[in-house]
N, C-alpha and C positions, 0 to 999 in steps of 0.2 A: 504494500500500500504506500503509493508516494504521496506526500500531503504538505509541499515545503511552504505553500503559503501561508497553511494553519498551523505548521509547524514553527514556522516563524513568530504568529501571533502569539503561540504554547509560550514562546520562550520570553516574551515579553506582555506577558497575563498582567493585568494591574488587581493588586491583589488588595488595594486601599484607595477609594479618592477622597483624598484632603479635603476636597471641595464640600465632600458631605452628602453624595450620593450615593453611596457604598454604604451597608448599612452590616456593622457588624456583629457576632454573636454574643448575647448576655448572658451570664452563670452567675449563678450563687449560690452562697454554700446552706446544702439542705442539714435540719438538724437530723440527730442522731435516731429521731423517732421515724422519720420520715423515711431514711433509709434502711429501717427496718420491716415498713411498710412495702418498702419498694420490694426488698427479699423476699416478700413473703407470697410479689407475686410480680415476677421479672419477666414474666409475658408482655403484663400489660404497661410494667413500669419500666423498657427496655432505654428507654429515651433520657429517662430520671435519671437512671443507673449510670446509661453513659456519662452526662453532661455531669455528675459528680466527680465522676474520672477523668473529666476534665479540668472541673475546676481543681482540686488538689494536684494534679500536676501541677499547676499554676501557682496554687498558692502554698502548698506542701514542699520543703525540698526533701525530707525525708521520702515524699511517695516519687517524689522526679529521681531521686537517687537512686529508690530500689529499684525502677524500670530503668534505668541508663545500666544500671548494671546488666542486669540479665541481658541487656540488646551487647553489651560490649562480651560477651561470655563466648559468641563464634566471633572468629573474624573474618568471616565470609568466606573463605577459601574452596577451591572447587576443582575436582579431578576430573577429567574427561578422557574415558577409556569405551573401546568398540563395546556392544550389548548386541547380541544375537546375532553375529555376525559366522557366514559356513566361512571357514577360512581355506575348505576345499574348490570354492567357487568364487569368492569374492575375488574383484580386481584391485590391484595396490592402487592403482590412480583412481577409481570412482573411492577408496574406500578413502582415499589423503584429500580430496577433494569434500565430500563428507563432515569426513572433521574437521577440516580448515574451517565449513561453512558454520560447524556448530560453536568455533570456536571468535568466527566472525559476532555470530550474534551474543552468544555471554560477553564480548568486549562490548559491543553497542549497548547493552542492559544495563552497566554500569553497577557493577549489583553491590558493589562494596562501597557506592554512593548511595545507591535509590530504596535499598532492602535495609540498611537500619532502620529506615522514614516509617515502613511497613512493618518492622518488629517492634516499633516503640508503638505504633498505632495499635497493633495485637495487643498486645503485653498493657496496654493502659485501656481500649475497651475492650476487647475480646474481639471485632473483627473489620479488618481492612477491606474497603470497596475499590478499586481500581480500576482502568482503563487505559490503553496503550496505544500513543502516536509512533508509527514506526515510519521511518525512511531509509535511503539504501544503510546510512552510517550510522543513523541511532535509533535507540528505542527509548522514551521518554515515558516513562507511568507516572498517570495524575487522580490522585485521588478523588473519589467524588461523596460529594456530600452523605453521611453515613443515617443522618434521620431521612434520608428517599431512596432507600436502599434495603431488599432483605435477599436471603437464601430461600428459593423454590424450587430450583434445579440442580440436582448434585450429574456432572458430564465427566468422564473419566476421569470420578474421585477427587475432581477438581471443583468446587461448588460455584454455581452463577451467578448472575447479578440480577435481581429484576428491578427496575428499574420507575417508581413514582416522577411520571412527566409533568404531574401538575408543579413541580418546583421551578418550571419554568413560567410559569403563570406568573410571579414574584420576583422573577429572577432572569427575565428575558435578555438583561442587557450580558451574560454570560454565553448567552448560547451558543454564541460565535467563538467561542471558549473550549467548546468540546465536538467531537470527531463528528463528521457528516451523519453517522447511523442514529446521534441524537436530533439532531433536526429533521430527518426523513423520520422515525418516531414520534418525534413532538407534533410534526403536523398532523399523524394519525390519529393522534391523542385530541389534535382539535375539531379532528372530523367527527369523532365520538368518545366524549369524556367519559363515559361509564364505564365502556369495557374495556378502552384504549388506557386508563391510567396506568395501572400497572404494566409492562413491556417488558420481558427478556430480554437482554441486550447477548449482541453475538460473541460466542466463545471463540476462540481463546482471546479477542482481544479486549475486555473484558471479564474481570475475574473476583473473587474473595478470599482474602487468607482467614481461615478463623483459627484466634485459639484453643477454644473448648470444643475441638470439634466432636465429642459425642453430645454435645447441646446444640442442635441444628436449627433449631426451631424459634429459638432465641438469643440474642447476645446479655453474655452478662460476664463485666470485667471479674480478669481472673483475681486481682486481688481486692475483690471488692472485700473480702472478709475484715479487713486492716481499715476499712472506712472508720470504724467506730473509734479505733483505737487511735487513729492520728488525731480524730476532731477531741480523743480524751487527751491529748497529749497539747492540744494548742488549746483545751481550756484548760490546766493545769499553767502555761505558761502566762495565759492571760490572769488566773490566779496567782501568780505569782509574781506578777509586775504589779498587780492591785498590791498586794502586801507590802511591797518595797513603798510604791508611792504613801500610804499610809503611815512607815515607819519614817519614813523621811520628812513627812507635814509632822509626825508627834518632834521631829529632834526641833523643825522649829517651834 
């Protein structure tokens, strides 16, 4: 797929306008009851779940630290060896031909650049939504917004994207932002919004990583367990900056 003109816009995406047209996401931090609520039923509260695992990356360095860890634990490194190959029939030159090509496209994926992006986004909600601009020299993955995104389709073990078009309803001035297969979708979606919302988007060049993958059904971050205990851990520090400021009014 050649696509160097959108590929050029990919590479100069504006991802903020100062001007105040760009309208960006709000968090805030749920209490400790609330997120107990959400566990008790992460079907329906998949969204809460996330956007808390978001904001304590943010305002957590202890939960930013445990996930940079586990993402720094591989360092991407990757063997590439023949798999099912007759070596009574194969030819040396279609087989060097071959590998050279698989070895062309792991250098285009950039994977020791683009695959932490994808393990911190795992590891902090449980599942990465993606989409791939490819041209002859790169392969560029941009993730795509994770509340219009679920798993309906698992395709050789690899699970799909389907894909909610109404988010372009809100968000029109992006659409030129993403691969031709979302606007030749999106216009179906306008021809009939009921049954056109939801879309499969085409595999492989679109995908999801999850990491709970025997929870298909739903996402729910893997270390959501430790919610309670960070937000006991940042009242405890705000307890204990109250105490100093108090001992410090009694010395005057």
């Amino acid at each position: 797929i050649r696509l160097p003109q959108r590929f050029a816009a990919l590479n100069r995406l504006i991802m903020r306008d100062l001007n105040g047209r760009t309208r960006g996401p709000t968090f805030y931090k749920y209490t400790k009851d609330q997120i107990a609520t959400y566990l008790a039923n992460p079907y329906s509260y998949e969204k809460n779940l996330r956007n808390a695992a978001i904001y304590l990356y943010a305002a957590s360095s202890h939960f930013r630290r445990l996930i940079q860890y586990f993402v720094a634990l591989s360092d991407l490194s990757y063997v590439v060896s023949p798999y099912r190959i007759d070596t009574s029939t194969a030819k040396a030159s279609t087989l060097g031909k071959q590998y050279k090509r698989t070895l062309n496209i792991l250098s285009a994926m950039d994977i020791k650049n683009q695959f932490p992006k994808i393990l911190t986004v795992c590891l902090r909600e449980d599942v990465f939504f993606g989409t791939m601009w490819v041209t002859n020299d790169n392969i560029t993955i941009q993730q795509l917004p994770s509340d219009y995104c679920q798993i309906s389709v698992i395709e050789g073990n690899v699970p799909n994207v389907t894909f909610d078009f109404s988010y372009f309803d809100s968000n029109s001035e992006f659409l030129e932002m993403y691969p031709t297969e979302f606007q030749t979708k999106y216009s179906l979606y306008q021809n009939d919004r009921t049954n056109m919302k939801w879309q499969e988007l085409s595999s492989p060049n679109s995908f999801a990583v999850k990491c709970n993958n025997d929870i298909m059904d739903y996402s729910v971050p893997p270390f959501v367990g430790v919610f309670r205990d960070i937000y006991d851990l940042e009242d405890y520090r705000s307890l204990k900056m109250t105490k100093t400021e108090l001992e410090n009014y009694a010395m005057l």
